[in-house]
N, CA, C, O and CB atoms as a CASP TS submission, in Angstrom:
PFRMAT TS
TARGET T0000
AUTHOR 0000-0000-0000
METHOD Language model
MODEL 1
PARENT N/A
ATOM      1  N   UNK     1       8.029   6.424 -20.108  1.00  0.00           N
ATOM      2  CA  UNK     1       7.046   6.075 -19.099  1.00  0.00           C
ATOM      3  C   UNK     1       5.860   7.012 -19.241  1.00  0.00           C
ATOM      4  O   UNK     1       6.144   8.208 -19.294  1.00  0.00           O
ATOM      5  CB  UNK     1       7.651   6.149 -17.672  1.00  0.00           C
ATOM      6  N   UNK     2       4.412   6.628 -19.319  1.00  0.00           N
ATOM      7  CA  UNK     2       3.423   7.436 -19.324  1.00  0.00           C
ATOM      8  C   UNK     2       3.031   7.567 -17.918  1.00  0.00           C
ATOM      9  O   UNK     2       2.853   6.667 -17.098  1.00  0.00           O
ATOM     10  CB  UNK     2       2.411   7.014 -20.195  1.00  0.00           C
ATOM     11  N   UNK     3       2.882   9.352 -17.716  1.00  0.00           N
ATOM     12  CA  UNK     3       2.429   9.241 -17.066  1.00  0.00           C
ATOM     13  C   UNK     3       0.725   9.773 -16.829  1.00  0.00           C
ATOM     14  O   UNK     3       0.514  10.978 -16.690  1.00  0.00           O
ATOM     15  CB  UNK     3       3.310   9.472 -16.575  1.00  0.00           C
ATOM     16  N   UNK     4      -0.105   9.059 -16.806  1.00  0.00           N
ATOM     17  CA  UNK     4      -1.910   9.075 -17.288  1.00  0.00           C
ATOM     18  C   UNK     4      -2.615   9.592 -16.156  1.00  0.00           C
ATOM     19  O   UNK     4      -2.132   9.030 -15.174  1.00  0.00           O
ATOM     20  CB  UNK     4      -2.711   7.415 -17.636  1.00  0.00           C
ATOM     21  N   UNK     5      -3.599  10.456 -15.771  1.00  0.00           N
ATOM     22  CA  UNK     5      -3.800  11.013 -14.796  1.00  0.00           C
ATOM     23  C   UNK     5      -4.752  10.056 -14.198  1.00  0.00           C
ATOM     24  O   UNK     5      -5.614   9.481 -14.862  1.00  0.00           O
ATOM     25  CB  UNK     5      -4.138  12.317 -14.987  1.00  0.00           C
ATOM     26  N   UNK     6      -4.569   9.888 -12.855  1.00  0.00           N
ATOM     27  CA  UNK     6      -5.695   8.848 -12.187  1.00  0.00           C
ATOM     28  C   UNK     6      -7.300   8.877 -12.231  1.00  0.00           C
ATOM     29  O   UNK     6      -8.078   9.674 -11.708  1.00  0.00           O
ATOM     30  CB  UNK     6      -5.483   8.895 -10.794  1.00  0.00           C
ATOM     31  N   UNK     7      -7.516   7.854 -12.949  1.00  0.00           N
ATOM     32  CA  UNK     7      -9.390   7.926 -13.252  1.00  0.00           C
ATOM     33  C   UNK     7      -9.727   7.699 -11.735  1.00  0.00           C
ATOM     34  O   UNK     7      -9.959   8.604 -10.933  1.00  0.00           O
ATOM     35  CB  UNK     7     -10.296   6.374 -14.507  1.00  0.00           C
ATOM     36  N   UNK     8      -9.723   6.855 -11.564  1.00  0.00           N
ATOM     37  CA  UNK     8     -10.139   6.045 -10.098  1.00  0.00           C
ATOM     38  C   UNK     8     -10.259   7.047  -8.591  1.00  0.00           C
ATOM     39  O   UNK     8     -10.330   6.478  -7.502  1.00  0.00           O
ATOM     40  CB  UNK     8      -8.742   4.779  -9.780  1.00  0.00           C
ATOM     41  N   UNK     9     -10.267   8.163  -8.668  1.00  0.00           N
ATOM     42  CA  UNK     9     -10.418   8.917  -7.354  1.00  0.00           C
ATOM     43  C   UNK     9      -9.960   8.779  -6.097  1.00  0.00           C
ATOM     44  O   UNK     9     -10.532   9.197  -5.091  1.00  0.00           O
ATOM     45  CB  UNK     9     -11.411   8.958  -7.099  1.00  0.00           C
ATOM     46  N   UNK    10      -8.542   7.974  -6.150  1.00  0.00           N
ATOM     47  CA  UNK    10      -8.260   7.440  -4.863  1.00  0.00           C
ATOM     48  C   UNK    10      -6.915   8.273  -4.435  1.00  0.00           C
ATOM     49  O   UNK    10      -6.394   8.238  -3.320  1.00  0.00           O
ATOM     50  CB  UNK    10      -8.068   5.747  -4.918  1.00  0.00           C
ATOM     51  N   UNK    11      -6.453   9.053  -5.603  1.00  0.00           N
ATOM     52  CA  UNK    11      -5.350   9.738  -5.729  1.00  0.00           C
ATOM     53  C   UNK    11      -5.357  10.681  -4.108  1.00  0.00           C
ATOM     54  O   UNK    11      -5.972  11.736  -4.264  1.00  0.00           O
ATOM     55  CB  UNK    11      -5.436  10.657  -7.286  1.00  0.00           C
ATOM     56  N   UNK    12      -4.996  10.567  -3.137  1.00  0.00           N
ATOM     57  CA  UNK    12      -5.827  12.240  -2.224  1.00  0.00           C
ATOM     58  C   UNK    12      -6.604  11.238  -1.069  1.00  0.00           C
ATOM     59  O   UNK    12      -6.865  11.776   0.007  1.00  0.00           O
ATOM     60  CB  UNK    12      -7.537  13.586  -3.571  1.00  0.00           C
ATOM     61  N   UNK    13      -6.806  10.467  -1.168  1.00  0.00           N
ATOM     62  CA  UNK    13      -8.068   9.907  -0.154  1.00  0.00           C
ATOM     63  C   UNK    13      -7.405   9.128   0.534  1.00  0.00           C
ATOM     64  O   UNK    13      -6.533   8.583  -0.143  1.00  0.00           O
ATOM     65  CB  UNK    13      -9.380   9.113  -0.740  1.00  0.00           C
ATOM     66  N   UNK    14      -7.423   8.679   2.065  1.00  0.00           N
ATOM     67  CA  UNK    14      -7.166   7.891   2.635  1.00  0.00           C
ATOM     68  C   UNK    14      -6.841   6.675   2.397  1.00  0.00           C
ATOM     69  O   UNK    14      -7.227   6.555   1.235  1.00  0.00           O
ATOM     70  CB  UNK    14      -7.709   7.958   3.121  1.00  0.00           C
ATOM     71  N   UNK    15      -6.296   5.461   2.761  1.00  0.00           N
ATOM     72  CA  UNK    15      -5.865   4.083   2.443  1.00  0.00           C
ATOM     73  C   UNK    15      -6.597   3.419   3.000  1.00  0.00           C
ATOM     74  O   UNK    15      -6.633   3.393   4.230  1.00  0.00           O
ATOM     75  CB  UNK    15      -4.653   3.663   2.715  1.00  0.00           C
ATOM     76  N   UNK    16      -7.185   2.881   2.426  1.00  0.00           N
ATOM     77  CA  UNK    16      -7.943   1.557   3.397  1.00  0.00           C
ATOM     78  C   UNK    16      -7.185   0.767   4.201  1.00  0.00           C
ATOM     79  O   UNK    16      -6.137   0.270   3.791  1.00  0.00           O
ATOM     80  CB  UNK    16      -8.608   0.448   2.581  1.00  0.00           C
ATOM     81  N   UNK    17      -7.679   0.562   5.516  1.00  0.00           N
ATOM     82  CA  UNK    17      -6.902  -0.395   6.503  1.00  0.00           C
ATOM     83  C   UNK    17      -6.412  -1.718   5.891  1.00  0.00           C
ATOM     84  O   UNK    17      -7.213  -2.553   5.471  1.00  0.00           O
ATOM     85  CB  UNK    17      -7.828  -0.784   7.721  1.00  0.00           C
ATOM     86  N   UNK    18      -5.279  -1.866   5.855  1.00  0.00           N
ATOM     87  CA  UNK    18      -4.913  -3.372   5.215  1.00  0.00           C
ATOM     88  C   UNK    18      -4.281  -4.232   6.422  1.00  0.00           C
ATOM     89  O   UNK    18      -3.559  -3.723   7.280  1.00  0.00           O
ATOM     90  CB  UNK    18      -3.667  -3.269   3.828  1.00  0.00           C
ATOM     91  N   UNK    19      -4.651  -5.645   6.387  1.00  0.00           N
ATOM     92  CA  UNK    19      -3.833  -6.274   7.296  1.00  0.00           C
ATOM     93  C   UNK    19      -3.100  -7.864   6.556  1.00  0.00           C
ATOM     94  O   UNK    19      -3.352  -8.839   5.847  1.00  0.00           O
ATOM     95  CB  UNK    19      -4.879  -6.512   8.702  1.00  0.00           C
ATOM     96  N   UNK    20      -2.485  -7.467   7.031  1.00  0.00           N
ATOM     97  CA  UNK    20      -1.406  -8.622   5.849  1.00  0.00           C
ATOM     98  C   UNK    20      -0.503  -9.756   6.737  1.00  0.00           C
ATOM     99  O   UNK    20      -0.382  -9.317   7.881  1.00  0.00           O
ATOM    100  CB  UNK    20       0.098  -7.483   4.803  1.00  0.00           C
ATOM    101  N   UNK    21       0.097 -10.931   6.599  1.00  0.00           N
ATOM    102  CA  UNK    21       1.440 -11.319   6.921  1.00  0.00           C
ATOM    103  C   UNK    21       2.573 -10.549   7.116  1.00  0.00           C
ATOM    104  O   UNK    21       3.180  -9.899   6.265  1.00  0.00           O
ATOM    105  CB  UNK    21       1.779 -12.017   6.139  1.00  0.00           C
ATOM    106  N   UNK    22       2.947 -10.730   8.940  1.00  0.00           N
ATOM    107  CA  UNK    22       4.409  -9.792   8.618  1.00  0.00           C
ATOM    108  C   UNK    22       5.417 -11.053   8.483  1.00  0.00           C
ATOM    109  O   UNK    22       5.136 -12.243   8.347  1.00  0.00           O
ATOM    110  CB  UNK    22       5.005  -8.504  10.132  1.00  0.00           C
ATOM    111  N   UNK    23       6.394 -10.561   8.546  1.00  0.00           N
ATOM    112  CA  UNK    23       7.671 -11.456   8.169  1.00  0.00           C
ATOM    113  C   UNK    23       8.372 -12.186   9.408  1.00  0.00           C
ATOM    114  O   UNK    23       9.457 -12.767   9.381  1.00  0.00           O
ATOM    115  CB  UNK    23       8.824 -10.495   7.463  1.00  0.00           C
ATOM    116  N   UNK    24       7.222 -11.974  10.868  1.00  0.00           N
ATOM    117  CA  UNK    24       7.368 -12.863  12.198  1.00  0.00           C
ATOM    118  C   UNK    24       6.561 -13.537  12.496  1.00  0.00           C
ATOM    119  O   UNK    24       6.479 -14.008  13.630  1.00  0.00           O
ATOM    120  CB  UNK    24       7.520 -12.352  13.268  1.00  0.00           C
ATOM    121  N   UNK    25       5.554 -13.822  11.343  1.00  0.00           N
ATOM    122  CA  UNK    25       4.153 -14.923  11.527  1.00  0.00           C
ATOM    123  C   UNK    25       2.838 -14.003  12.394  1.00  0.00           C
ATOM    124  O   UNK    25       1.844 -14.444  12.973  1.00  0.00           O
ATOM    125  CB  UNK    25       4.724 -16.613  12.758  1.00  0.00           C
ATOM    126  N   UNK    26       3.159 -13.032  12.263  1.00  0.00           N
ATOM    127  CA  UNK    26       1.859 -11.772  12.977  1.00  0.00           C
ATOM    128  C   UNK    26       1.601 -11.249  11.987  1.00  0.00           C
ATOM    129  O   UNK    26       2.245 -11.330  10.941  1.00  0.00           O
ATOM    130  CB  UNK    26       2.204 -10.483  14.125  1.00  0.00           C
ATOM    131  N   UNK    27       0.236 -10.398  12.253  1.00  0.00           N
ATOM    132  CA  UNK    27      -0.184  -9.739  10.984  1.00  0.00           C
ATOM    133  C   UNK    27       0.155  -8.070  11.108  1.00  0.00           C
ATOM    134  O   UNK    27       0.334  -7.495  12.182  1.00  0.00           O
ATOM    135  CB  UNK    27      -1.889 -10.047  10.735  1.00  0.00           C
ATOM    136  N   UNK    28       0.197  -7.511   9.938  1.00  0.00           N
ATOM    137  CA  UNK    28       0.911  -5.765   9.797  1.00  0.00           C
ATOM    138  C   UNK    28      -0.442  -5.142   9.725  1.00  0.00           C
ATOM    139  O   UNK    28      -1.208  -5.747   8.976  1.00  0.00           O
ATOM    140  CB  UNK    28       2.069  -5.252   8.119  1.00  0.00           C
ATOM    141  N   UNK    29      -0.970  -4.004  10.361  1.00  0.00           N
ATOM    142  CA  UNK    29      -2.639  -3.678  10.202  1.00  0.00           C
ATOM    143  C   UNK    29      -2.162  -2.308  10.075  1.00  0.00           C
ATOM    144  O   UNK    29      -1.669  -1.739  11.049  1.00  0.00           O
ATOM    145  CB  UNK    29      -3.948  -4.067  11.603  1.00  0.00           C
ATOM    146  N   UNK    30      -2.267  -1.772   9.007  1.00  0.00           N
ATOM    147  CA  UNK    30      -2.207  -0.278   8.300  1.00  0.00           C
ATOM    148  C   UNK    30      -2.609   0.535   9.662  1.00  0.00           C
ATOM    149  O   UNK    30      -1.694   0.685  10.472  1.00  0.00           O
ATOM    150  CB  UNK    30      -3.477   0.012   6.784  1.00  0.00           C
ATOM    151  N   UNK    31      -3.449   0.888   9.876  1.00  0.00           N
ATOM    152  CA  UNK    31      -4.036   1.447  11.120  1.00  0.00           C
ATOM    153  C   UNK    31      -3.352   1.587  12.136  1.00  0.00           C
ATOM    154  O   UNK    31      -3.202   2.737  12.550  1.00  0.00           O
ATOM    155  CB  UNK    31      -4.967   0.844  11.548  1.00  0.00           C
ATOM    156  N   UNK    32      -2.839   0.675  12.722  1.00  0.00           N
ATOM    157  CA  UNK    32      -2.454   0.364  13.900  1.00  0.00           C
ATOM    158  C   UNK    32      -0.788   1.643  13.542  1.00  0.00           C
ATOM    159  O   UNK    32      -0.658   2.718  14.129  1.00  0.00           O
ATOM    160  CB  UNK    32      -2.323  -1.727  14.173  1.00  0.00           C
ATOM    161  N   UNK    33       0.043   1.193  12.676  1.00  0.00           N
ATOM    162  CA  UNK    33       1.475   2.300  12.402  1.00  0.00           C
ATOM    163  C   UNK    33       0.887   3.652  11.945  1.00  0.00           C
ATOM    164  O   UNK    33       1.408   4.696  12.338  1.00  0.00           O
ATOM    165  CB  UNK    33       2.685   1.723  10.985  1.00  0.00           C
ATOM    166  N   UNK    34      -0.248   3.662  11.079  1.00  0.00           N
ATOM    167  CA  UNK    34      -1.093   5.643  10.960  1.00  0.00           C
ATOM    168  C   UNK    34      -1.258   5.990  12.298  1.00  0.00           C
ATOM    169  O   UNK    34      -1.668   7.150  12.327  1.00  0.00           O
ATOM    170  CB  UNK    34      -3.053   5.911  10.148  1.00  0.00           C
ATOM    171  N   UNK    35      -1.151   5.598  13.263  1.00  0.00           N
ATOM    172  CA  UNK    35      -1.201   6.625  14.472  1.00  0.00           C
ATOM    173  C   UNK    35       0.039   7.176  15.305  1.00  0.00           C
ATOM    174  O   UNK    35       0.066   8.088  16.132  1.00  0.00           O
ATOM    175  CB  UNK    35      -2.010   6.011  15.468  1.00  0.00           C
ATOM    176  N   UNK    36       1.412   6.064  14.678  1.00  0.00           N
ATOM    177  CA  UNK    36       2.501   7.094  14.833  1.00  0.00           C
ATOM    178  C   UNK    36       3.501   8.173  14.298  1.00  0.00           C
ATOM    179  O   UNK    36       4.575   8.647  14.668  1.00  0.00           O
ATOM    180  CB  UNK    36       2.998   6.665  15.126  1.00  0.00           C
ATOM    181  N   UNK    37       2.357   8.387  12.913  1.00  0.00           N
ATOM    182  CA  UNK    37       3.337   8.957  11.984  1.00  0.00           C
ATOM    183  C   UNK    37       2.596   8.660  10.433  1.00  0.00           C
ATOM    184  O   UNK    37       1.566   8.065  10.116  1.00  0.00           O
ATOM    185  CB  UNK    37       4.971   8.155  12.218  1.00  0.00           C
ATOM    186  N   UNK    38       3.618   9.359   9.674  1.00  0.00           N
ATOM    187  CA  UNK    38       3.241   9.286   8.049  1.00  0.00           C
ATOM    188  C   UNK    38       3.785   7.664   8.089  1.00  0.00           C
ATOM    189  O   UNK    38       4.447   7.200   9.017  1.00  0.00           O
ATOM    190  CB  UNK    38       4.271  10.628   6.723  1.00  0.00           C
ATOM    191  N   UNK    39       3.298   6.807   6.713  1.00  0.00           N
ATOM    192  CA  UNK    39       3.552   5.423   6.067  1.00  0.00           C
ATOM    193  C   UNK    39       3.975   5.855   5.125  1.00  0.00           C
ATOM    194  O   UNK    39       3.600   6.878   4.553  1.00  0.00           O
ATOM    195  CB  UNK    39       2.545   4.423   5.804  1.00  0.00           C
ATOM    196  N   UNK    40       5.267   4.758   4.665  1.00  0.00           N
ATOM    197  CA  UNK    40       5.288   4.993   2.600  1.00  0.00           C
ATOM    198  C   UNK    40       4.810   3.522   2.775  1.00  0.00           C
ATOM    199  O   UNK    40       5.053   2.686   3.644  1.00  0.00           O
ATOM    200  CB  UNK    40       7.306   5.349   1.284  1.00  0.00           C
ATOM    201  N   UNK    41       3.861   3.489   1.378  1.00  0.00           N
ATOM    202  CA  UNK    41       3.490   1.921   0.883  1.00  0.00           C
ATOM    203  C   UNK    41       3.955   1.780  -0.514  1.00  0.00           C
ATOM    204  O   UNK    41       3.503   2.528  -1.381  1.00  0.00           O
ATOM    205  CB  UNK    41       1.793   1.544   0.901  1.00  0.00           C
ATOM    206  N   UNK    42       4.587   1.121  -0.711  1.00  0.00           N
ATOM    207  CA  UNK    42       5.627   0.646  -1.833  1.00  0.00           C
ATOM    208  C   UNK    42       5.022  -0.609  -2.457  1.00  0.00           C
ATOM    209  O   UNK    42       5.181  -1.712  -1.934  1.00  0.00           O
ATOM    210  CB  UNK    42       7.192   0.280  -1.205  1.00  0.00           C
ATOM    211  N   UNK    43       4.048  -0.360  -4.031  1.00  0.00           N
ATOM    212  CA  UNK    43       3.776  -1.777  -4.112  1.00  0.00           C
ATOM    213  C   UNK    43       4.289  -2.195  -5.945  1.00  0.00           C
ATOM    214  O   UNK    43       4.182  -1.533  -6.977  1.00  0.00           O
ATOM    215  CB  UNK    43       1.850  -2.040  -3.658  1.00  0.00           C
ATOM    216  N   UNK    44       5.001  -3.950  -5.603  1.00  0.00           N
ATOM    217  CA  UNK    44       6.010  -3.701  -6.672  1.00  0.00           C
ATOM    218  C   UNK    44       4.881  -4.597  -7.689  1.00  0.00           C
ATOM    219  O   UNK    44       4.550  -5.745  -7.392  1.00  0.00           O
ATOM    220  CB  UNK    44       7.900  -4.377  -6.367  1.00  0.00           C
ATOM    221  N   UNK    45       4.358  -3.887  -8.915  1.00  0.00           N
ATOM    222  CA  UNK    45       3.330  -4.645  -9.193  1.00  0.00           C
ATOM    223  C   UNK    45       3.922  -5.962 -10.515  1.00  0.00           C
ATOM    224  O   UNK    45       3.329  -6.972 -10.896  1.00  0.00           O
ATOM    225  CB  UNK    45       2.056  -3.476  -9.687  1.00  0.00           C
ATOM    226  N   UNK    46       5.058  -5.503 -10.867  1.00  0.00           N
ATOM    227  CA  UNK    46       5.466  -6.841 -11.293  1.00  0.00           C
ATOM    228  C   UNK    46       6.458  -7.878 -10.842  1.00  0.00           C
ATOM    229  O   UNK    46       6.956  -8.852 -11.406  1.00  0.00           O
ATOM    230  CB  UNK    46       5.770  -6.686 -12.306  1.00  0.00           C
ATOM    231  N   UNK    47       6.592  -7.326  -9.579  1.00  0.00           N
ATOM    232  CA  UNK    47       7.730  -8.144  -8.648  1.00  0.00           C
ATOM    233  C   UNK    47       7.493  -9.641  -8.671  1.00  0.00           C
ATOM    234  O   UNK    47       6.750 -10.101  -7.804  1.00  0.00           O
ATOM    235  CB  UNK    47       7.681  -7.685  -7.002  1.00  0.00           C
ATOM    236  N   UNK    48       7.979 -10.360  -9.461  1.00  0.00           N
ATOM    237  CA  UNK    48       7.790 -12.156  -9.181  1.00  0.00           C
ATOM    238  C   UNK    48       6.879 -12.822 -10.321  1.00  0.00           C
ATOM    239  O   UNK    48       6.803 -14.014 -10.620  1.00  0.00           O
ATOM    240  CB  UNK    48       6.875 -12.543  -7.525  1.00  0.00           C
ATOM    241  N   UNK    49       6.067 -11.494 -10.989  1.00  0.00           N
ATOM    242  CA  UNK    49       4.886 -11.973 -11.979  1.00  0.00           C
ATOM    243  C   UNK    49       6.242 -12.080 -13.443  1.00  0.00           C
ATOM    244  O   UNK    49       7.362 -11.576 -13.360  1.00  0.00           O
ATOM    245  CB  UNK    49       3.136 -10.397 -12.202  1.00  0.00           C
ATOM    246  N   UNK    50       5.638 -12.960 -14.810  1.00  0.00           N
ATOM    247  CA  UNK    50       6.022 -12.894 -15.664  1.00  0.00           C
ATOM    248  C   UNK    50       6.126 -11.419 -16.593  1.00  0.00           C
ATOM    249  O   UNK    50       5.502 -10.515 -16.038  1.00  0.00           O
ATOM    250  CB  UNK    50       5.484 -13.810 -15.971  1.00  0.00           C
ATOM    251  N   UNK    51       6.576 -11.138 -17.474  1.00  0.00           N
ATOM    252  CA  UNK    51       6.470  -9.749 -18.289  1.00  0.00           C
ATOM    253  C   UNK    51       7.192  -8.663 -18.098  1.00  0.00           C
ATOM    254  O   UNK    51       7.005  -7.667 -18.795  1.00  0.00           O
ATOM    255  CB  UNK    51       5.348  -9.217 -18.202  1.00  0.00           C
TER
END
């Protein structure tokens, strides 16, 4: 596994507010759970794709 040091400057910086589908037909708004605590965001980038 390589691991390549991050070009992109986002490594350290805040998350942009995301608001998504939750899994009860409401939406999940990043923001709204950062005010009770730390988040882990887990994203599976070949989960479901071919390769």
């Amino acid at each position: 596994m390589s691991h390549e040091a991050d070009s992109s400057g986002t490594v350290g910086q805040p998350a942009p507010d995301l608001a998504l589908p939750d899994s009860s037909g409401g939406v999940f708004h990043l923001r709204e759970h950062l005010t009770r605590g730390p988040v882990a965001l887990f994203f599976f980038i070949h989960n479901g794709t071919p390769g």
